[in-house]
C-alpha atoms as an extended CHARMM CRD file, in Angstrom:
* protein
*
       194  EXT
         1         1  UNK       CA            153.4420000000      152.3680000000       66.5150000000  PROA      1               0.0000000000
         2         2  UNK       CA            155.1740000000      152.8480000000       63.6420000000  PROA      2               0.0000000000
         3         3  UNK       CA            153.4190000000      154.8540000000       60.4970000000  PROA      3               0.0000000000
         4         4  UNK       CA            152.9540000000      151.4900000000       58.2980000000  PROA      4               0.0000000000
         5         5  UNK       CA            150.5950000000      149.9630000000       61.2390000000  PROA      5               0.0000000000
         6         6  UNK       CA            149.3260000000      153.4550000000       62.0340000000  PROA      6               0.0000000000
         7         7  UNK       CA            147.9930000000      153.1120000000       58.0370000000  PROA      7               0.0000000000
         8         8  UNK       CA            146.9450000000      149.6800000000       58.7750000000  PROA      8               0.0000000000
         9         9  UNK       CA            145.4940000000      150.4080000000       61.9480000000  PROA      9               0.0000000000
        10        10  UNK       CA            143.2850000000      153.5000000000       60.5680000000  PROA      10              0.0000000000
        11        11  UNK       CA            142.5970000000      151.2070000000       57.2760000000  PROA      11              0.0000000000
        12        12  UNK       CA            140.9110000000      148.4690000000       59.6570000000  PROA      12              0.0000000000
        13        13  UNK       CA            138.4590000000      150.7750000000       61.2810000000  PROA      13              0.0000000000
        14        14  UNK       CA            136.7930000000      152.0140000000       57.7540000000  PROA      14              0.0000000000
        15        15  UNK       CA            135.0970000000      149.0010000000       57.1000000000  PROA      15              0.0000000000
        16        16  UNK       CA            132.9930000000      148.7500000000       60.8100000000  PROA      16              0.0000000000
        17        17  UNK       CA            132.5810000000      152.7970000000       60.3550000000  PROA      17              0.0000000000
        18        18  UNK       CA            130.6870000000      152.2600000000       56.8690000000  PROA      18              0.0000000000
        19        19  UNK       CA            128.4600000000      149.4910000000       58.3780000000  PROA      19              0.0000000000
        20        20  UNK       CA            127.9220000000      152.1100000000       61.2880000000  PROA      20              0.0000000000
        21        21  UNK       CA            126.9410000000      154.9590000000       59.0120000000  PROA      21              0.0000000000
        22        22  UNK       CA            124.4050000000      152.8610000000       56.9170000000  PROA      22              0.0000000000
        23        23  UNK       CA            122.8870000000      151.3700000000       60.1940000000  PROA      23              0.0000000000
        24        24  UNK       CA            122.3770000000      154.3950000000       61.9370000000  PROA      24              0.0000000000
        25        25  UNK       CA            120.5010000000      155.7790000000       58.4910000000  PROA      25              0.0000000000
        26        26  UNK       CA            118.7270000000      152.4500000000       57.8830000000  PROA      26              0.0000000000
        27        27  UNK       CA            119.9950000000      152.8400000000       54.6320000000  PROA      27              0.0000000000
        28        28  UNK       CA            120.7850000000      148.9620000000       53.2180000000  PROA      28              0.0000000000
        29        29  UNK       CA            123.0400000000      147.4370000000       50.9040000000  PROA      29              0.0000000000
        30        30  UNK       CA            120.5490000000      147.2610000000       48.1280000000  PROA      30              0.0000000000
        31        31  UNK       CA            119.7930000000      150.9130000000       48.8650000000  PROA      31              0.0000000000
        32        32  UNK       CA            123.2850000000      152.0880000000       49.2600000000  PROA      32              0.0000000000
        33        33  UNK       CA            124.3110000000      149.7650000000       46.0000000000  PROA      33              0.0000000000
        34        34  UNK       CA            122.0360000000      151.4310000000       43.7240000000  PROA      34              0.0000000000
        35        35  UNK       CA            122.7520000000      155.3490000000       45.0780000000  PROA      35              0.0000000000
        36        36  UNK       CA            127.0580000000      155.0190000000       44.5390000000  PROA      36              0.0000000000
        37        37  UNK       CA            126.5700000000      152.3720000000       41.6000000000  PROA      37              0.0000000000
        38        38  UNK       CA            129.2490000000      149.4640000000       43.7960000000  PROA      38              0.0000000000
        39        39  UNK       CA            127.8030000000      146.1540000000       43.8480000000  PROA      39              0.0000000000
        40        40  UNK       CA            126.0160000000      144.6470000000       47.1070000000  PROA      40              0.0000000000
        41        41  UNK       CA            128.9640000000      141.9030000000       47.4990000000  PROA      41              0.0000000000
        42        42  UNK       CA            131.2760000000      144.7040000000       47.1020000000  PROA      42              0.0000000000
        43        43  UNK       CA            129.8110000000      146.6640000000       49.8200000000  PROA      43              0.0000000000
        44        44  UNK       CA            129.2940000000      143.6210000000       52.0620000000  PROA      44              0.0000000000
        45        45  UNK       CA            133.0510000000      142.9300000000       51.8350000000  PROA      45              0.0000000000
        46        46  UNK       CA            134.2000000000      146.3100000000       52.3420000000  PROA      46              0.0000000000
        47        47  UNK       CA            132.2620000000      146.6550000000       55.5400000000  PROA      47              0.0000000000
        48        48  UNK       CA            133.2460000000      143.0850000000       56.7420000000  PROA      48              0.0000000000
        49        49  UNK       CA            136.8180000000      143.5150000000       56.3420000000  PROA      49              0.0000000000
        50        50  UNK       CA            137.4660000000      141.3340000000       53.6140000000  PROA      50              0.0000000000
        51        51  UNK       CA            137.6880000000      144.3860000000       50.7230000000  PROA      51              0.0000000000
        52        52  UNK       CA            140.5410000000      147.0550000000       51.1630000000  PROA      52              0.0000000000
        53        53  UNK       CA            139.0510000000      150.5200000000       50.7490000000  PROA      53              0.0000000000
        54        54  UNK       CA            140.1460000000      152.7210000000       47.8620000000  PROA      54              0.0000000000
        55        55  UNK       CA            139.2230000000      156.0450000000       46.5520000000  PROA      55              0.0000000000
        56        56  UNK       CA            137.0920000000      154.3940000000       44.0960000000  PROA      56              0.0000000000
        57        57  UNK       CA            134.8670000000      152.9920000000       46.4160000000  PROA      57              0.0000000000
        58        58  UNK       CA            135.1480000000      155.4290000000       49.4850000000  PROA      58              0.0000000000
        59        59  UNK       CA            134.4340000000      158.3730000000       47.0200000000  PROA      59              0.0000000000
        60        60  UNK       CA            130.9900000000      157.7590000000       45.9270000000  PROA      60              0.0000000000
        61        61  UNK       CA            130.0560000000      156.5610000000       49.7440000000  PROA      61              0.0000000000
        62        62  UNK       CA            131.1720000000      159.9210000000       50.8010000000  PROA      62              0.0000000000
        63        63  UNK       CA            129.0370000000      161.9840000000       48.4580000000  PROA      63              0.0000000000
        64        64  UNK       CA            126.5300000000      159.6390000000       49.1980000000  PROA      64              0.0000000000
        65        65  UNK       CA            126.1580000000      160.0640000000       52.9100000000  PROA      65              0.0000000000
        66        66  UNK       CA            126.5450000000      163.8550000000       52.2770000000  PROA      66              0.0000000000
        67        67  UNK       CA            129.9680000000      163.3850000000       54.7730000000  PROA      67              0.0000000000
        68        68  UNK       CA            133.9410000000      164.3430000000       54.1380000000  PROA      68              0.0000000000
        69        69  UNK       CA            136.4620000000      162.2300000000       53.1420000000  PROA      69              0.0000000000
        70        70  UNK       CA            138.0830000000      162.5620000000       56.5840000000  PROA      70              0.0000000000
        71        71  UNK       CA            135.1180000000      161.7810000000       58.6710000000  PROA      71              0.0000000000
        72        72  UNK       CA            134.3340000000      158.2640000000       56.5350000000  PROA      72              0.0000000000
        73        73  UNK       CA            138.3040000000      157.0980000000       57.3890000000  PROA      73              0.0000000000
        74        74  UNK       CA            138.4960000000      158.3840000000       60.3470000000  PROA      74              0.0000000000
        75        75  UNK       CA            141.2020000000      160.7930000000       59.2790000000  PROA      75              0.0000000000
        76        76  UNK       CA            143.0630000000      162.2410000000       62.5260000000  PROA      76              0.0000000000
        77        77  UNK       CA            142.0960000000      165.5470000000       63.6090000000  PROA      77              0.0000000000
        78        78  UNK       CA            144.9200000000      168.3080000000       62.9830000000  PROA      78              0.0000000000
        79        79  UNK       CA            145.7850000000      170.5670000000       65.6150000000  PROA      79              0.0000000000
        80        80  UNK       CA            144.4910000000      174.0670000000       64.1850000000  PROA      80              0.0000000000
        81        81  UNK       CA            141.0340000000      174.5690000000       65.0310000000  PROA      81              0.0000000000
        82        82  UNK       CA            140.1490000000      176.0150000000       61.9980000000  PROA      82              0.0000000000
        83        83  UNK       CA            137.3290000000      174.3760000000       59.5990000000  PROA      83              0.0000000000
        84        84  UNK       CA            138.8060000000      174.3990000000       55.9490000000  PROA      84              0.0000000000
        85        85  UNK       CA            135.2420000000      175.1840000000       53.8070000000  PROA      85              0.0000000000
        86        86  UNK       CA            135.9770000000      172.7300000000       50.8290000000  PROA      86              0.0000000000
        87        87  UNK       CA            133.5760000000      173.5670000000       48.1680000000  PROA      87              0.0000000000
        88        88  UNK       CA            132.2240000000      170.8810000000       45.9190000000  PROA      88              0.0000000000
        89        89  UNK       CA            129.7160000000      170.9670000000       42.3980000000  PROA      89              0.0000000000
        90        90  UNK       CA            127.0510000000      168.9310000000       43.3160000000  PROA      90              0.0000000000
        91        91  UNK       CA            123.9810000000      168.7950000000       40.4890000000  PROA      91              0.0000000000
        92        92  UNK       CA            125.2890000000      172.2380000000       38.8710000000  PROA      92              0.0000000000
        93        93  UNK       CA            125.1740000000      174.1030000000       42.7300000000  PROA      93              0.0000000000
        94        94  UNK       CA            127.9630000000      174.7430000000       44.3280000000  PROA      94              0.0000000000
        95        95  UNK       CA            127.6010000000      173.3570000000       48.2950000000  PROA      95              0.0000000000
        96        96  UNK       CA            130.0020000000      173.9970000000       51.1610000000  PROA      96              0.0000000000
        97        97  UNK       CA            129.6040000000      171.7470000000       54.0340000000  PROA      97              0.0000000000
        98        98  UNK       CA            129.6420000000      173.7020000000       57.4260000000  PROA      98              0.0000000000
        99        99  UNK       CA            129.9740000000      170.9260000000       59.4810000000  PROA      99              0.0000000000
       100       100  UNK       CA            132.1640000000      167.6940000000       60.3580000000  PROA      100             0.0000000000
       101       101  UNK       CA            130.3180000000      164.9130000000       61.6650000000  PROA      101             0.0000000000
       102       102  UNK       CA            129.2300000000      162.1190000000       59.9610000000  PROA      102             0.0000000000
       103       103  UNK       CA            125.9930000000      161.5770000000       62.2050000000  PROA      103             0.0000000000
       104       104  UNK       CA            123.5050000000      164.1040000000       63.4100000000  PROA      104             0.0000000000
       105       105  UNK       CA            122.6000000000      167.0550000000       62.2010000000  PROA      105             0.0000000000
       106       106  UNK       CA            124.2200000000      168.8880000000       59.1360000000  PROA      106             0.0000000000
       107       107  UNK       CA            124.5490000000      172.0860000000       57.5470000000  PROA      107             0.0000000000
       108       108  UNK       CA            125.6480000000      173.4840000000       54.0170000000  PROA      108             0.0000000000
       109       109  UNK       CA            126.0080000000      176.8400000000       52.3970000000  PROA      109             0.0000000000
       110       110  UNK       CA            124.4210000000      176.6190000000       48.8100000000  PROA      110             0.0000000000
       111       111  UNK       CA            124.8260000000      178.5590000000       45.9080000000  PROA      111             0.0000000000
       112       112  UNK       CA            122.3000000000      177.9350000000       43.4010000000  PROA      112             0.0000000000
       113       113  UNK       CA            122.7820000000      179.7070000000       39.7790000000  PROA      113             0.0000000000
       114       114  UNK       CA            120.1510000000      181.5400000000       38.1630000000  PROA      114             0.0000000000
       115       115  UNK       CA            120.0430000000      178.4330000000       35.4570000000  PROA      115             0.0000000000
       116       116  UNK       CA            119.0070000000      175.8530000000       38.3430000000  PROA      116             0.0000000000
       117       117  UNK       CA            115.1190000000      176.8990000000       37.6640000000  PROA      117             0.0000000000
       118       118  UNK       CA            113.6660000000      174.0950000000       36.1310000000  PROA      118             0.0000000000
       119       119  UNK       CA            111.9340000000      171.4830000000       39.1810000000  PROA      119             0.0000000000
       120       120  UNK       CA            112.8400000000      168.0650000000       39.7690000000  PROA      120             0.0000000000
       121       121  UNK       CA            110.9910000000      167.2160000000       43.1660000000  PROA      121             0.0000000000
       122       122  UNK       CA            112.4120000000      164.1750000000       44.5750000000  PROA      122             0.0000000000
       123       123  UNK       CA            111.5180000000      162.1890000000       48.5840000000  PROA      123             0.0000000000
       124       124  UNK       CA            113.7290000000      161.4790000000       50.8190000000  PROA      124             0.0000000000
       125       125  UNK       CA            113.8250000000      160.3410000000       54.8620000000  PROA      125             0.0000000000
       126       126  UNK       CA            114.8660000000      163.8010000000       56.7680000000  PROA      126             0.0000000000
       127       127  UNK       CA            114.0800000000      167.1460000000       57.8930000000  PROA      127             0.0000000000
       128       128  UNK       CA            115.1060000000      169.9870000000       56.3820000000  PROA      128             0.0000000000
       129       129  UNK       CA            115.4750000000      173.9200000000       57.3050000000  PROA      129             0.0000000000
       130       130  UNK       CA            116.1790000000      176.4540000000       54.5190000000  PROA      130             0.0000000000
       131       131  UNK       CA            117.2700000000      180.3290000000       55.1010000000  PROA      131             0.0000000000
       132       132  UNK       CA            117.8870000000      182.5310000000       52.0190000000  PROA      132             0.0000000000
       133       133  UNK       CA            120.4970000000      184.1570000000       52.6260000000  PROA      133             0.0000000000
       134       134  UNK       CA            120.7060000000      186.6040000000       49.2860000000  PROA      134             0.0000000000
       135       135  UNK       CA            118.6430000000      186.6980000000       46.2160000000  PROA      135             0.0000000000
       136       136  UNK       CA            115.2590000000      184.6320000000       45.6770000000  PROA      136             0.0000000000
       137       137  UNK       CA            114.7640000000      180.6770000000       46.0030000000  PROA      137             0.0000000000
       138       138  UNK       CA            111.8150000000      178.6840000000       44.4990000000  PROA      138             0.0000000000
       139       139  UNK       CA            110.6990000000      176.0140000000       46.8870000000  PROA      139             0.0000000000
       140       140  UNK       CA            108.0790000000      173.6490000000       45.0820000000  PROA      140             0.0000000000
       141       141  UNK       CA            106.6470000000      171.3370000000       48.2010000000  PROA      141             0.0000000000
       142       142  UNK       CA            103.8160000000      168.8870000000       46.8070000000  PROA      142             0.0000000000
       143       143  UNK       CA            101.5790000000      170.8570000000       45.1180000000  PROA      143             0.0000000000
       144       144  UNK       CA            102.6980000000      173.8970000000       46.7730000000  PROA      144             0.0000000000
       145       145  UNK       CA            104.7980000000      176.8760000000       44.9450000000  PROA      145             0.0000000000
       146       146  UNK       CA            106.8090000000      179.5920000000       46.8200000000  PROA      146             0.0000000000
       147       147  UNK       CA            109.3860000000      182.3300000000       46.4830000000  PROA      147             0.0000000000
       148       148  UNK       CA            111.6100000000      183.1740000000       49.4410000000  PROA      148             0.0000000000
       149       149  UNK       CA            113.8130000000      185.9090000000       49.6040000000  PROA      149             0.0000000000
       150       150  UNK       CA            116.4650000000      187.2850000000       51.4040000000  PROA      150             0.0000000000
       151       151  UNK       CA            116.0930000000      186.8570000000       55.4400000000  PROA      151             0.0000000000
       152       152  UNK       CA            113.3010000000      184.0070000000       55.2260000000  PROA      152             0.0000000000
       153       153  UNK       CA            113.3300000000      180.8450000000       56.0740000000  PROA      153             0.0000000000
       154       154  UNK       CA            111.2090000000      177.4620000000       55.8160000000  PROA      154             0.0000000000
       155       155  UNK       CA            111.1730000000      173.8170000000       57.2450000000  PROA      155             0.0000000000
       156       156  UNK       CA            109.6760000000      171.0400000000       55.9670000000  PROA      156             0.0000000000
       157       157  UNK       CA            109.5180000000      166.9310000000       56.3960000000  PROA      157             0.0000000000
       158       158  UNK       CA            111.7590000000      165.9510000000       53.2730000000  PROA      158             0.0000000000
       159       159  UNK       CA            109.0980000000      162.6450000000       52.6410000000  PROA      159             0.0000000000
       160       160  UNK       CA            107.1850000000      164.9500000000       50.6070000000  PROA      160             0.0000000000
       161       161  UNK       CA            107.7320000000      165.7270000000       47.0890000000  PROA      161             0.0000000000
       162       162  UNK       CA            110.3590000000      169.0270000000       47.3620000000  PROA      162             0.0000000000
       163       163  UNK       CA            112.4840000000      170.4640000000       45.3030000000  PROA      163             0.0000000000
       164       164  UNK       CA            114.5220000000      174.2030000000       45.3120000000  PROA      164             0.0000000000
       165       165  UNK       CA            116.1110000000      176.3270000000       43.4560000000  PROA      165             0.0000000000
       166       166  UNK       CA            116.2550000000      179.6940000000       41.5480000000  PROA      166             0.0000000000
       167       167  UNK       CA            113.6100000000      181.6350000000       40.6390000000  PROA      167             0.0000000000
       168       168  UNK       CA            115.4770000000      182.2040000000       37.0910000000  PROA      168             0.0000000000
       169       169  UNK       CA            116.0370000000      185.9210000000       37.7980000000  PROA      169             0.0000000000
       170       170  UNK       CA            119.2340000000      185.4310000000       39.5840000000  PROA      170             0.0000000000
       171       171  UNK       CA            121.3140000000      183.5770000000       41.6800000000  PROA      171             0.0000000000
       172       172  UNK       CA            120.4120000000      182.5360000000       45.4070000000  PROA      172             0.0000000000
       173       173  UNK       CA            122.9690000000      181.5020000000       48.4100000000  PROA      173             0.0000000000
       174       174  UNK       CA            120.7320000000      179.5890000000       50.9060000000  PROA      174             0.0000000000
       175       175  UNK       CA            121.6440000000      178.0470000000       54.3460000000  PROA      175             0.0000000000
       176       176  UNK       CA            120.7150000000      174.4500000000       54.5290000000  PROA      176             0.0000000000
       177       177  UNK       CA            120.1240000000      172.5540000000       57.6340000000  PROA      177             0.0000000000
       178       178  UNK       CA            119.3020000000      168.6400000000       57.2230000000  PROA      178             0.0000000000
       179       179  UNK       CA            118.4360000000      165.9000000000       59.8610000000  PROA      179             0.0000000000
       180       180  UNK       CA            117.8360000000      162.4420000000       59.5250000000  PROA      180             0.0000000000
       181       181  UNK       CA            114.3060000000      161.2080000000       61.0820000000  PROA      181             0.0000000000
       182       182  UNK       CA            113.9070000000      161.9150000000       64.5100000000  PROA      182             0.0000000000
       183       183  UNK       CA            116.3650000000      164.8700000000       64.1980000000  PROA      183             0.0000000000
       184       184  UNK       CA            114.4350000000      168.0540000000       64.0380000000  PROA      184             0.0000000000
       185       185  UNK       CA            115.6760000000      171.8890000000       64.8570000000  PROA      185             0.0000000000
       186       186  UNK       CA            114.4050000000      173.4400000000       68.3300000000  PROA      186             0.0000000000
       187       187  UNK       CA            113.6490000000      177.2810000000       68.7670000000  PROA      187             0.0000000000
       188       188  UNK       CA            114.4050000000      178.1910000000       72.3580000000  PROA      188             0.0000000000
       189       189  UNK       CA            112.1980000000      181.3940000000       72.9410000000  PROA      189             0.0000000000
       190       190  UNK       CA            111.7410000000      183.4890000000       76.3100000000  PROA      190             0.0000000000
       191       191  UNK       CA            107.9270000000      184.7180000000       76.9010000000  PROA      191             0.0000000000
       192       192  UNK       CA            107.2890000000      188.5930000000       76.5880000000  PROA      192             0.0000000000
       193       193  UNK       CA            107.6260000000      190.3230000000       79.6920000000  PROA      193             0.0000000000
       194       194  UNK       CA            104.1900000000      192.4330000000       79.8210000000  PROA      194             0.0000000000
């Protein structure tokens, strides 16, 4: 196979990967259309086939489905093992993906500035585990206010009104695990030996 119909080839298999994504989060076009801003029909098409994809469309779906690049076209793996951390500014934090899959469980590094005080609770479908790993996070969960610092950790069902960030004093890096429903973490734990 030649590199034109390799393209071609790997250019085919975005659209029925998209559809995939979407179905497996129950996330529909109407849904998906108003989080990235592309039109249903657009959508439709480029999951059917019948639209190319392009930057400008496979962009937005990306950020959207919290996934790389890579992962939504089915880039080819490269031979070094290595994960390349690429950083990204998402809502004034900067968040490092730790992970490659587009399904399942994921997991971020997240460095929230000492500005990002001021709460914006938002609901979503998920589950999500938090570990501060330096400084002091605000977690706001319904009507309930905490400060975590350094070394602690919380989980909570992500259909509730939640939001996190900095406490104001200073900046916080946190560890961020998310699952879609269904998809919660398990703690393995041997009994005490009396």
């Amino acid at each position: 196979m030649d590199d034109l119909s390799a393209i071609t080839a790997a250019l085919d298999r975005v659209g029925p990967r998209l559809k995939r994504i979407r179905t497996q989060r129950g996330v529909t076009l109407t849904d998906l259309s108003e989080r990235t801003g592309i039109s249903k029909s657009t959508l439709s098409r480029l999951e059917n086939g019948q639209r190319r994809p392009s930057l400008e469309l496979l962009l937005p779906l990306a950020q959207t489905y919290r996934i790389p690049l890579d992962d939504l076209v089915g880039a080819p793996e490269v031979a070094d093992p290595r994960i390349r951390l690429k950083p990204r500014q998402l809502n004034g934090r900067t968040v490092i993906p730790l992970v490659r899959r587009p399904n399942g469980i994921q997991a971020w590094k997240i460095i929230i500035p000492a500005d990002q005080s001021t709460p914006n609770p938002r609901v979503h479908d998920g589950y999500e585990w938090l570990y501060v790993m330096s400084g002091r996070m605000r977690l706001i969960i319904g009507d309930q206010d905490f400060v975590l610092g350094t070394g602690e950790a919380t989980e909570f069902d992500t259909q509730l009104p939640h939001w996190f960030g900095s406490t104001g004093e200073g900046p916080a890096e946190v560890l961020s695990i998310f699952g879609r429903p269904g998809e919660r973490m398990h703690l393995h734990t041997t009994p005490d030996k009396q």
